[in-house]
C-alpha positions in Angstrom: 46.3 7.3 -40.5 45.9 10.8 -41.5 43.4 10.0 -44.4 39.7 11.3 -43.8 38.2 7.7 -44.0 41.1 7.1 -41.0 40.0 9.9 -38.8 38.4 9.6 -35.4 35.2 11.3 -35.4 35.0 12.7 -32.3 31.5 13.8 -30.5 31.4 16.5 -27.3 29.4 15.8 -24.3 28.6 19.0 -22.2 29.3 21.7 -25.0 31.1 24.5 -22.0 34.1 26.6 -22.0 36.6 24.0 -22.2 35.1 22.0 -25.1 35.7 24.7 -27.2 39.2 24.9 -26.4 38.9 21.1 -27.0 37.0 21.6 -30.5 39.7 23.8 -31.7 42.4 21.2 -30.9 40.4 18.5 -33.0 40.5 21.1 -36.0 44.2 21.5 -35.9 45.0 17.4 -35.0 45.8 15.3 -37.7 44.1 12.2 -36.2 40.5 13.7 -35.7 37.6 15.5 -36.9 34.8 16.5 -34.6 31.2 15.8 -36.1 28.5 16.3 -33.3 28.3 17.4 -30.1 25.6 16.6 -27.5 23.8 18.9 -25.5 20.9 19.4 -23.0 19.7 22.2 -24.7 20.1 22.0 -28.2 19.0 25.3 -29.0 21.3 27.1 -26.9 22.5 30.7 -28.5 26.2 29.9 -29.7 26.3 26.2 -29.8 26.5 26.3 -33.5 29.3 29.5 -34.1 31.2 27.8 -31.0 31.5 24.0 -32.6 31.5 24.8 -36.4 30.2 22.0 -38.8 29.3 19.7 -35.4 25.3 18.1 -35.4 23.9 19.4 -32.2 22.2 16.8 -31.1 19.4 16.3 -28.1 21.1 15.1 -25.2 24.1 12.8 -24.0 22.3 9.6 -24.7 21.8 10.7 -28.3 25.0 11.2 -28.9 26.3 8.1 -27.4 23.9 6.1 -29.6 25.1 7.8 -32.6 26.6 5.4 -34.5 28.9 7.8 -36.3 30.8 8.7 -33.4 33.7 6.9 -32.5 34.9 8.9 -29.5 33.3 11.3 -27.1 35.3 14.0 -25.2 33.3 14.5 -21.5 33.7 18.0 -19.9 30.3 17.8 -17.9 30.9 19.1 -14.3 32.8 16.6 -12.5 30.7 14.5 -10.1 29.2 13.2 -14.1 32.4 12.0 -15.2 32.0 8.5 -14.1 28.3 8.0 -15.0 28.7 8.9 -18.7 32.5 7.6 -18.9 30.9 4.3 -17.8 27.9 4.9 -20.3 30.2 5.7 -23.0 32.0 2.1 -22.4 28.9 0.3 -22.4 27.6 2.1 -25.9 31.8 0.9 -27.2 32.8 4.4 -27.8 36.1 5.6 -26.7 36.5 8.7 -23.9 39.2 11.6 -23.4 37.2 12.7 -20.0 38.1 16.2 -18.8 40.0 16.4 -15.7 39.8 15.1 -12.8 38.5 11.9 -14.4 36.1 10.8 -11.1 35.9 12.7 -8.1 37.7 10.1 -6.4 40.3 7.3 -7.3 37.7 4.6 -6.8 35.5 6.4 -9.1 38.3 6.6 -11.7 38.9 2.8 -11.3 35.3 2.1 -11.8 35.6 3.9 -15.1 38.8 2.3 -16.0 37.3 -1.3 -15.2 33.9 -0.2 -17.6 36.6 0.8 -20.2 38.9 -2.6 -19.9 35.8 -4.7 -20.2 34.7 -3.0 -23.4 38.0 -3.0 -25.0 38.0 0.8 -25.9 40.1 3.9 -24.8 39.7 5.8 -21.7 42.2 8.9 -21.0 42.3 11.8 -18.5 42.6 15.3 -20.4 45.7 17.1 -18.6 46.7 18.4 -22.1 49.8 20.0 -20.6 51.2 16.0 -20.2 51.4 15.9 -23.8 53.0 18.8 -25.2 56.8 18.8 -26.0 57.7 21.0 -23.5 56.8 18.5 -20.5 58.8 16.4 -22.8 61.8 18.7 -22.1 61.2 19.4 -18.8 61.5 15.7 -17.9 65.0 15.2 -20.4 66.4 18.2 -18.5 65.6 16.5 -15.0 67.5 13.2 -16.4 70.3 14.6 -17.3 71.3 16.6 -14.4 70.6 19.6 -15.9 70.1 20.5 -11.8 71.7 17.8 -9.6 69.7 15.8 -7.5 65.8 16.7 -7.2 65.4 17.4 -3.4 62.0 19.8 -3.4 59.4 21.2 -6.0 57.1 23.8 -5.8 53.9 24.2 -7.9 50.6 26.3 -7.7 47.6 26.8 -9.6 45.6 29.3 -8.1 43.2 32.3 -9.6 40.9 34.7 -7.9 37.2 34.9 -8.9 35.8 38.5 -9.0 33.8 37.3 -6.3 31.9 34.9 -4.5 29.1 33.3 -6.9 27.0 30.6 -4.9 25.6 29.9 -8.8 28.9 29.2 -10.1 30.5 25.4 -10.8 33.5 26.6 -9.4 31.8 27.6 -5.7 29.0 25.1 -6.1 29.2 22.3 -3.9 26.9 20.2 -5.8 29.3 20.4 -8.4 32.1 19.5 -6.7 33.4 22.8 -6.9 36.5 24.3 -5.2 40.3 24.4 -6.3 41.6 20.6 -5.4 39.8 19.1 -8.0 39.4 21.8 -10.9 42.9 22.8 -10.8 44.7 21.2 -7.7 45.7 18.1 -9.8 48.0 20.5 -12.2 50.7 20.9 -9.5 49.9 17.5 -8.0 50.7 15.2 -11.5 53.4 17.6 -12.5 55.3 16.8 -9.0 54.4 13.1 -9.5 55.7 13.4 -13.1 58.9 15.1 -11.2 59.7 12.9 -8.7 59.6 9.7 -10.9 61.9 11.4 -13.8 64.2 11.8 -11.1 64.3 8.3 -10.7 64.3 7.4 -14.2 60.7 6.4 -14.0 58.0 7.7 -15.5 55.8 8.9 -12.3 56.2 8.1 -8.9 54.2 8.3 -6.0 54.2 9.8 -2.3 54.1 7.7 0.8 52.8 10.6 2.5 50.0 13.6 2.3 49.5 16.8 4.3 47.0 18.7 3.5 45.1 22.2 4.8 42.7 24.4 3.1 40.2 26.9 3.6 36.8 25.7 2.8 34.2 28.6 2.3 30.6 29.6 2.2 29.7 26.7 0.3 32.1 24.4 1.9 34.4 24.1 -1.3 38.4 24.9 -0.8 38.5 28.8 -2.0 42.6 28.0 -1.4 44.6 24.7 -0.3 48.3 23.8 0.4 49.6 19.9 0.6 53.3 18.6 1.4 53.7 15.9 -0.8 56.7 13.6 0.7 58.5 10.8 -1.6 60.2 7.8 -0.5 63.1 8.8 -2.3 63.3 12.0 -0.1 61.7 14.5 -2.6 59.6 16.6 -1.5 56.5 19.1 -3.0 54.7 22.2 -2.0 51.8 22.3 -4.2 48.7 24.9 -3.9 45.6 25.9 -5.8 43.0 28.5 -5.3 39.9 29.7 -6.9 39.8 32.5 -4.7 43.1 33.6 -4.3 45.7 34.3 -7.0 49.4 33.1 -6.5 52.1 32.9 -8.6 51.5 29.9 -11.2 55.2 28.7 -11.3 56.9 25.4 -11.5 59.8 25.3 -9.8 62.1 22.1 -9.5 65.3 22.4 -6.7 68.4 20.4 -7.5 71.3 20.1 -5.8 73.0 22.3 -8.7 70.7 24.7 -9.5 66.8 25.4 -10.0 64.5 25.1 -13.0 61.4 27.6 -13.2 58.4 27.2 -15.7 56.0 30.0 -15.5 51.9 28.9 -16.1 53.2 24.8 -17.2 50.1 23.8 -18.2 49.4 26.3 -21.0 53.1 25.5 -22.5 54.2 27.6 -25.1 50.3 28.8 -25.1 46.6 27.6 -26.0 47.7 28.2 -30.1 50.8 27.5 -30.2 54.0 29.9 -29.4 57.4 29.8 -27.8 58.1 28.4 -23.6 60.8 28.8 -21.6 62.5 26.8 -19.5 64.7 28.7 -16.6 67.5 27.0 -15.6 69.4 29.2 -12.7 72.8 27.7 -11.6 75.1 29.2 -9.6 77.0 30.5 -12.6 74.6 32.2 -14.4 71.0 31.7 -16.1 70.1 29.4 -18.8 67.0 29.8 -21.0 65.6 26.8 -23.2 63.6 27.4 -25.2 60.6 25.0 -26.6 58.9 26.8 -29.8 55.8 24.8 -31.1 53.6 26.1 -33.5 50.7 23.6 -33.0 47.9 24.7 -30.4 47.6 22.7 -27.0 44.8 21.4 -27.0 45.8 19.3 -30.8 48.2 17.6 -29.0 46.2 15.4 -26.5 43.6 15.1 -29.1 46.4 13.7 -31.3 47.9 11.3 -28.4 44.0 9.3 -28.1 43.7 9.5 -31.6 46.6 7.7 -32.4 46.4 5.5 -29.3 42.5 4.8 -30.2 43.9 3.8 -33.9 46.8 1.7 -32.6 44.0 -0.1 -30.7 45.6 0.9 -27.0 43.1 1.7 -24.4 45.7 4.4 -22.5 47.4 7.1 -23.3 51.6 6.2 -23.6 53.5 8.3 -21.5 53.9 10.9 -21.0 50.6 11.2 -21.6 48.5 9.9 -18.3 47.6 6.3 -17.9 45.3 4.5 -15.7 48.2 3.8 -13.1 49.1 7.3 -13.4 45.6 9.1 -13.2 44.7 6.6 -10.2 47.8 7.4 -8.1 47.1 11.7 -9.1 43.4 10.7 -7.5 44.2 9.0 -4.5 46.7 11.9 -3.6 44.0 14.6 -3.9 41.9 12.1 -1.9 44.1 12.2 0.9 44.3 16.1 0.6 40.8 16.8 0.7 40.1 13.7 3.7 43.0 15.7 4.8 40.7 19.0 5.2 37.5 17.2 6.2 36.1 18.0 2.5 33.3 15.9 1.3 30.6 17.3 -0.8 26.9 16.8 -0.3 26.5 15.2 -3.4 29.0 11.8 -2.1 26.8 11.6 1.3 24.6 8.4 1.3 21.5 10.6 0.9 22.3 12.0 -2.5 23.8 8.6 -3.6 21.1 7.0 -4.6 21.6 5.4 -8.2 24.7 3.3 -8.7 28.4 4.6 -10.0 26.6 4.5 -13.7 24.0 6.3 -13.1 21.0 3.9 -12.5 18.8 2.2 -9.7 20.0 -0.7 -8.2 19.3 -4.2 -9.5 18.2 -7.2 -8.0 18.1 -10.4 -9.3 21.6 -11.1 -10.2 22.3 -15.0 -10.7 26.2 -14.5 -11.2 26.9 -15.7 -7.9 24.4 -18.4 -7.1 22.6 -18.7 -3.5 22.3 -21.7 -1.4 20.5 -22.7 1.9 22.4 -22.0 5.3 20.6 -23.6 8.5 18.8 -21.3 10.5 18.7 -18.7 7.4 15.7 -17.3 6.8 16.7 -16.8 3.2 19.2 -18.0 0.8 23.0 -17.1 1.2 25.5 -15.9 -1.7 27.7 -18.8 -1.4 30.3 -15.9 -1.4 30.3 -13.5 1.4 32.0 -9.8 1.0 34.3 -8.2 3.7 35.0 -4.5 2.8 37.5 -3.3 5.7 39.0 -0.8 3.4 36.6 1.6 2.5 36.6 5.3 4.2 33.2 7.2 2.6 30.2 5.8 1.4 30.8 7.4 -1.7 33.9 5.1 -2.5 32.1 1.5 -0.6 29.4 1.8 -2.3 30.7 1.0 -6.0 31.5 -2.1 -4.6 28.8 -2.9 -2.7 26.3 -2.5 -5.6 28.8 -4.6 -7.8 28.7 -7.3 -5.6 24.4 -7.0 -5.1 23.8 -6.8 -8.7 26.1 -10.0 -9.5 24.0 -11.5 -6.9 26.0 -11.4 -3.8 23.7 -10.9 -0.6 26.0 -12.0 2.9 28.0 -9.1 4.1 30.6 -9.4 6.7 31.2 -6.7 9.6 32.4 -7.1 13.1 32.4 -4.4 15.9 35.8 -3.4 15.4 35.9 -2.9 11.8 37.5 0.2 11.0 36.6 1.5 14.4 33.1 1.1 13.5 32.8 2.5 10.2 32.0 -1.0 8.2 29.1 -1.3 10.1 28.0 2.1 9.9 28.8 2.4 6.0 27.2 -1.1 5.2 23.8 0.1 7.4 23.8 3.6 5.2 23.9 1.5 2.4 21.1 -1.2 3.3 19.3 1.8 3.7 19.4 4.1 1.0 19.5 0.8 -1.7 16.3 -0.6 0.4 17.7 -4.3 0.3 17.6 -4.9 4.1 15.6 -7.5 3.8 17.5 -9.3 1.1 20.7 -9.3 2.9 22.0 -11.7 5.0 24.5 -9.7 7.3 26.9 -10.9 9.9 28.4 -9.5 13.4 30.6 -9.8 15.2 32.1 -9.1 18.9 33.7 -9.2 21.8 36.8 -9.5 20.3 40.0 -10.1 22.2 40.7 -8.3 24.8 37.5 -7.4 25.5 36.4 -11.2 25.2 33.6 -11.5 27.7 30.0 -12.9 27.7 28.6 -9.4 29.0 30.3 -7.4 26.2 28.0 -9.2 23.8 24.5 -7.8 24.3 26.4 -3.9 24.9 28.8 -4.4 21.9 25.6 -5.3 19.6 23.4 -2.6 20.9 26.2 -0.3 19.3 26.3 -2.3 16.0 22.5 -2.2 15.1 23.0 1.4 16.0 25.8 1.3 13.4 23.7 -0.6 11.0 20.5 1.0 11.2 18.6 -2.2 12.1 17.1 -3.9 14.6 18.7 -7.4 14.2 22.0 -9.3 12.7 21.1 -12.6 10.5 24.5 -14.7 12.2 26.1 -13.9 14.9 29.8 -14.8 16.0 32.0 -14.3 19.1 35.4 -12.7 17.6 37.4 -14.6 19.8 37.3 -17.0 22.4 38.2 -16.9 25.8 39.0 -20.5 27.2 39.0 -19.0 30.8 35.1 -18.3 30.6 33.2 -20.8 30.9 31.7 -21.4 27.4 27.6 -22.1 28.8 28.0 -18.4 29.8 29.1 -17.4 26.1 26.2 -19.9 24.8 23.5 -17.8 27.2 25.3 -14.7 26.3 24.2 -14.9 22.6 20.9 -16.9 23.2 19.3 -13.9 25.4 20.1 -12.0 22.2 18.1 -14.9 19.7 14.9 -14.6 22.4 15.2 -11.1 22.3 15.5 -10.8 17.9 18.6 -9.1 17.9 20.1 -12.5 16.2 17.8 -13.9 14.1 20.1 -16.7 12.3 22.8 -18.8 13.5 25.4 -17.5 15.9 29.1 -19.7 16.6 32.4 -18.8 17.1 35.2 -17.2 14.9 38.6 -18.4 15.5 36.8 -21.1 17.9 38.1 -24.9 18.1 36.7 -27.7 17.7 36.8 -28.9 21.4 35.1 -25.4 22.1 32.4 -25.7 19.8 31.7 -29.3 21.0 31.4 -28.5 24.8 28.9 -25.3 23.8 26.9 -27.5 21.5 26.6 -30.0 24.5 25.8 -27.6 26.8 22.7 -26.0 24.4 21.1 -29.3 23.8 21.3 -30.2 28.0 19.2 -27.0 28.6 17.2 -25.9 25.5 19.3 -23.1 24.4 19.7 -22.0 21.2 23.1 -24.6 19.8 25.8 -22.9 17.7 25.6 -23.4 14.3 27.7 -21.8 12.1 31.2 -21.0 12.8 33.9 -18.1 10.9 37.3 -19.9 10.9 40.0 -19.6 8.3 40.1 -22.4 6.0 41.9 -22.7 2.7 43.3 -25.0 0.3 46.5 -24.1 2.3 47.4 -24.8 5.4 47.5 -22.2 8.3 50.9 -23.6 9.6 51.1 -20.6 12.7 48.3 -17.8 13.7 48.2 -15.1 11.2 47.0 -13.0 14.3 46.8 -13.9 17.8 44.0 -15.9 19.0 43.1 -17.0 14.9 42.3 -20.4 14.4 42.6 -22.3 10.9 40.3 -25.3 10.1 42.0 -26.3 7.1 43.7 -29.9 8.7 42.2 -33.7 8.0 40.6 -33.5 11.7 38.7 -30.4 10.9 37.8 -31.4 7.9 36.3 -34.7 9.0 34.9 -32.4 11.7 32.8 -29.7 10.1 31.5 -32.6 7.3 30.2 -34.7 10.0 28.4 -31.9 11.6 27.5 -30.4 8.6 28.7 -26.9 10.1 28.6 -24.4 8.1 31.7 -22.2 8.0 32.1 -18.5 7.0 35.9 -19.1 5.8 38.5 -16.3 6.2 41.9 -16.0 4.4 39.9 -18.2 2.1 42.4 -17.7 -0.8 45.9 -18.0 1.4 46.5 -14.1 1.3 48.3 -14.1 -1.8 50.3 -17.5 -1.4 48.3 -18.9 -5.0 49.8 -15.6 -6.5 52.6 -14.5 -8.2 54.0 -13.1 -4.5 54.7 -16.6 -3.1 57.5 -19.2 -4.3 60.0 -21.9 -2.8 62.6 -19.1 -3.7 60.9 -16.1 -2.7 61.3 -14.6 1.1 60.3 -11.2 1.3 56.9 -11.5 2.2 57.5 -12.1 6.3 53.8 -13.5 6.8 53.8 -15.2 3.7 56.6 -17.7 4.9 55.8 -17.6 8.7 52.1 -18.6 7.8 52.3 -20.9 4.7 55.7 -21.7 3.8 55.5 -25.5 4.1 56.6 -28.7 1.6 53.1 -29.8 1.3 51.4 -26.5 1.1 53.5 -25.7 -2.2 52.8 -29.0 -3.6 49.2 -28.1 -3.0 49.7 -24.7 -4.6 51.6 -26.9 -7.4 48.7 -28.7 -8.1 46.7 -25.6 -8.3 49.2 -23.9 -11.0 48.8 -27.3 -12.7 45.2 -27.6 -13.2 45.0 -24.0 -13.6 47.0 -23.9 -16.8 44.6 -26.4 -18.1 41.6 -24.5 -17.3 42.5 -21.1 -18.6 42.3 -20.0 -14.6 44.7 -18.7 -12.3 45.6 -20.1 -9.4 43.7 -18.5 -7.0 40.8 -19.4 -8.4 41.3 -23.0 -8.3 41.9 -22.2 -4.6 38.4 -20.3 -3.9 37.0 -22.8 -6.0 38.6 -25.6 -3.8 36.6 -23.9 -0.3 33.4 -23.8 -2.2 33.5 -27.4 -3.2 33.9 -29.0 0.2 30.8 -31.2 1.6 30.0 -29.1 3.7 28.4 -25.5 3.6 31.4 -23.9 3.0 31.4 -20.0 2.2 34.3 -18.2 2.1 34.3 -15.0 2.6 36.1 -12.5 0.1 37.5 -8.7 0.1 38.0 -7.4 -3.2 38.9 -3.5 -3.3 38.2 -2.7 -7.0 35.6 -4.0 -9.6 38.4 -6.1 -11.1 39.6 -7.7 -8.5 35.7 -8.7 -7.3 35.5 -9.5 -11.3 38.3 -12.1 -11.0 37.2 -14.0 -7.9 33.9 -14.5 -9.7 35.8 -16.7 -11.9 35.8 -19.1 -9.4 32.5 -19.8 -9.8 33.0 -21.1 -13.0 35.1 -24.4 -12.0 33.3 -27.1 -10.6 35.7 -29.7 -8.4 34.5 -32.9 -8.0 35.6 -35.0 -4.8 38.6 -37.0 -7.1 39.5 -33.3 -7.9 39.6 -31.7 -4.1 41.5 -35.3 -3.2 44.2 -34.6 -5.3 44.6 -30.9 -4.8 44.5 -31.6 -1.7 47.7 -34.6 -1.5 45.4 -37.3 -0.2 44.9 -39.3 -3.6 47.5 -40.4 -6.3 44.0 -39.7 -8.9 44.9 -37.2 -11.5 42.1 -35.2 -12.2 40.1 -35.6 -15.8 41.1 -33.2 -18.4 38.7 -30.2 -18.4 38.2 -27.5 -21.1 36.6 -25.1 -18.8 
């Protein structure tokens, strides 16, 4: 391993400050050598004295296509992380990217699912996690060295000489300010903390509070959060670029405290002695952690040997990708916390994907069919995306789902308060694919379930989305006390006025609705619903998930919507986790699991699924999504992935074809076993 022709060759990308600290680690490691770095001005004055025996190449693309480079160390200004992390990936070299490793968790997990596909290693640089004193510091905390953890305190804070608008650390386009450059110091060590306390090796809080001032250039000068643990720890962390505080760890125990002073430089950048403080009642106790090696050799050693052992993430206590994805969605909730949200994450500045590139159309992963009344073909998989809070984080999904090509997006007026709608409009717009979209609405959801809500509920929705028309249209709810002719004239003023320019139906309608509003249409000319957004899934809705929901997923339904030929937009398409590993004859503690699909023949049906599963290579849940899009009818089921991998997976759903002896059986309506397949 140590052997010259065993070395990683490491290259730099963004030659600063801290890549010099880095390059002086990879001289002292025993795992790597550092042999180019890559710059956007090569002939910068220092470049050569600073990175000794390194080729200075021309640029970042240079270096990634350098086939003598095995690994590249990022430490770019933050909001690049993710595009050449993800670049790096794609080129199959492996990244240490400085810290924080996106400038949010979903940019981190886009960047971890880049790095999973191409097989190689991605780590976050908080050197201080691999040094032996952490090691210490988390073997004092087992033992009891202090009790019981009840409270830690942390800060990193340092005050500039002044303010410099010019500077990374006060520029906002930069994504400047102390919560991300040095806020996540405090933040992972109390994570780290609370979970050795537990015997685990991190552990994460149920609950941020978060305050800051934000400054001239709107970046946090200084910032406090309360970090609250289900175990009933709880951590008073701070950071400051403007401000300087007192840079020490200190973890409260029933039976004494433990102080650290400056934790993240350990015993020093080049080695040295630390101390430990342990202050009891008694007395003080000093431990002492001597370690002649410098800092920064120590995380460059923990890739090295992890890129050689062939592991794609750091062991622990190094940071994985659970760990650096639970230290980013804390900082996310501190800065949402203080309203912070840089310029360069608002949809107007977002203009090129999560890697770094234009949009791309033309994706045939997820084929298109025809949908009556459509004025273009439909994905026959439509994406929900409830979860999302900032364009910044939606959109790596939403151009994920485009590119594979994905076009019908579903939103309904009471979406996140209004913020899918507004968030899927600011993307239509700034990507330019308006008219390649197929998008859905829908209101007048219950209890606001009335035929003039419609028209005022949709004027605020094309506000929302930035357009002047929906492609389908469906009521939320139904109300069986209206009269449905006055729903059906409702939504047809809104088709002769162009503000529905598709089908419109019901969601969570039944059948003997839909068949008295068709009737009605055809008597007077109106517009006839045709399309309808009801949950339907391989199993069976056995009780409303919510009220007023409405499953179509029985024999009658099914002999229903094929002799109509009605398409249906299909919710809960995949059970809500009864084809996973969550659901089982033995298993209880999931209350709406058993309440909604806990039935004989809906585990035989999930049975059958597990069965031809296994002999597909699939999982479960697959054969389920694939079971919705193979009905003869037009059948799209609708889909809300909240990561790259998890929209990944249900794509490979698209790669079973069920025949009608196959749904039969699945199904429980036909003793046919289905033919062996190979995939």
């Amino acid at each position: 391993m140590t052997s010259e022709s065993r070395k990683i060759r490491w290259g730099i990308l963004g030659p600063g400050t801290i890549a010099k600290a880095f390059a002086g680690g990879v001289a002292h490691s025993h795992t790597g050598t550092l042999v180019a770095i890559g710059a956007r001005n090569p002939g910068k004055s220092g470049l050569a004295e600073n990175f000794p025996g390194a080729r200075i190449l021309d640029g970042y693309e240079a270096l990634l296509a350098d086939p003598n480079v095995d690994a590249v160390y990022i430490s770019t200004p933050h909001p690049s992380h993710a595009e050449w992390a993800i670049k790096a990936a794609e080129a199959r070299k492996h990244v240490l990217c400085e810290k924080p490793m996106g400038l949010t968790a979903f940019e981190a997990d886009a960047m971890i699912h880049a790095a999973r596909k191409a097989g190689t290693f991605l780590g976050e640089a908080f050197m201080y996690r691999l040094h032996p004193q952490t090691a210490k510091l988390v073997e004092l905390v087992r033992s009891g060295a202090i009790g019981e953890v009840r409270m830690v305190k942390s800060s990193f804070g340092f005050a500039m000489p002044d303010f410099m608008p010019e500077h990374r650390l006060y520029a906002n386009d930069l994504a400047g300010g102390g919560i991300l450059d040095v806020g996540g110091y405090p933040v992972s060590m109390a994570r780290l903390i609370a979970g050795a306390a537990l015997g685990k090796p991190f552990a994460e809080p149920d609950k941020v509070v978060g305050a800051a001032h934000l400054g001239q250039s709107g970046v946090d000068e200084w910032a406090s959060a309360l970090l609250h643990f289900p175990s009933g720890i709880v951590a008073e962390v701070s950071c400051g670029i403007s401000l300087a505080q007192d840079n020490v760890l200190r973890i409260l125990g029933t039976k004494g405290l433990i102080e650290v002073t400056d934790f993240w430089y350990a015993a020093g950048r080049e080695g040295g002695t630390g101390q430990i403080r342990i202050i009891r009642p008694g007395g003080e106790e000093v431990v002492e952690v001597r370690e002649d090696r410098w800092l920064y050799a120590f995380e460059a050693d923990a890739a090295g040997e992890a890129i050689l052992a062939g592991k794609q993430e750091f062991a622990w206590p190094g940071m994985g990708w659970a760990d650096s994805l639970g230290n980013l969605r804390v900082l996310d909730k501190w800065r949402a916390a203080i309203g912070l949200e840089y310029g360069i994450e608002k949809p107007e500045r977002r203009v090129n994907t999560i890697s770094g590139r234009r949009l791309r159309s033309g994706g045939t992963t997820i084929p298109k069919r025809e949908i009556p009344g459509l004025p273009r073909p439909a994905s026959c998989l439509a994406l929900g995306f409830e979860d999302f809070r900032t364009f910044s984080s939606g959109m790596i999904l939403l151009d994920a789902y485009f590119e594979a090509g994905g076009n019908v997006f579903d939103t309904a007026y009471i979406y996140g308060s209004g913020y899918t709608e507004t968030l899927l409009g600011q993307w239509l717009k700034n990507r330019g694919v308006r008219e390649q979209a197929v998008v859905i609405g829908k209101g007048a959801h219950t209890p606001l379930c009335y035929p003039d809500v419609i028209g005022k509920q949709l004027t605020q929705s094309l506000d929302r989305l930035q357009a002047d028309h929906v492609d389908v249209y469906f009521m939320h709810r139904d109300d069986p006390d209206v009269p449905v002719d006055e729903f059906v004239d409702a939504m047809d003023r809104e088709v002769r006025a162009g503000r529905i320019r598709g089908p419109f139906g019901g969601s969570n309608w039944t059948r003997e609705r839909m068949d008295e509003a068709i009737a009605y249409a055809e008597r007077t000319g109106k517009q006839k619903p045709g399309a309808l957004s009801n949950n339907f899934s391989l199993a069976e809705m056995l009780v409303p998930i919510w009220p007023g929901c409405v499953t179509s997923s029985s024999d009658e339904w099914k002999a229903w919507l094929t002799a109509r030929q009605m398409p249906n937009f299909a919710w809960s398409s995949q059970g809500r986790g009864f084809f996973t590993g969550r659901a089982g004859r033995d298993q209880r503690d999931n209350e709406e699991l058993v309440r909604v699909w806990y039935s004989e023949k809906n585990f035989g049906r999930r049975d059958r699924a597990i069965e031809l599963a296994n002999r597909l290579g699939k999982s479960p849940i697959h054969v389920a999504l694939a079971y919705v899009l193979a009905q003869p009818f037009p059948s799209v089921p609708l889909i809300g992935p909240r990561t790259l991998d998890e929209l990944d997976d249900s794509l490979q759903a698209l790669d079973i074809a069920l025949s009608p002896d196959d749904i039969a059986w699945l199904d429980g309506g036909s003793d046919q076993h289905p033919a062996r397949r190979t995939g």
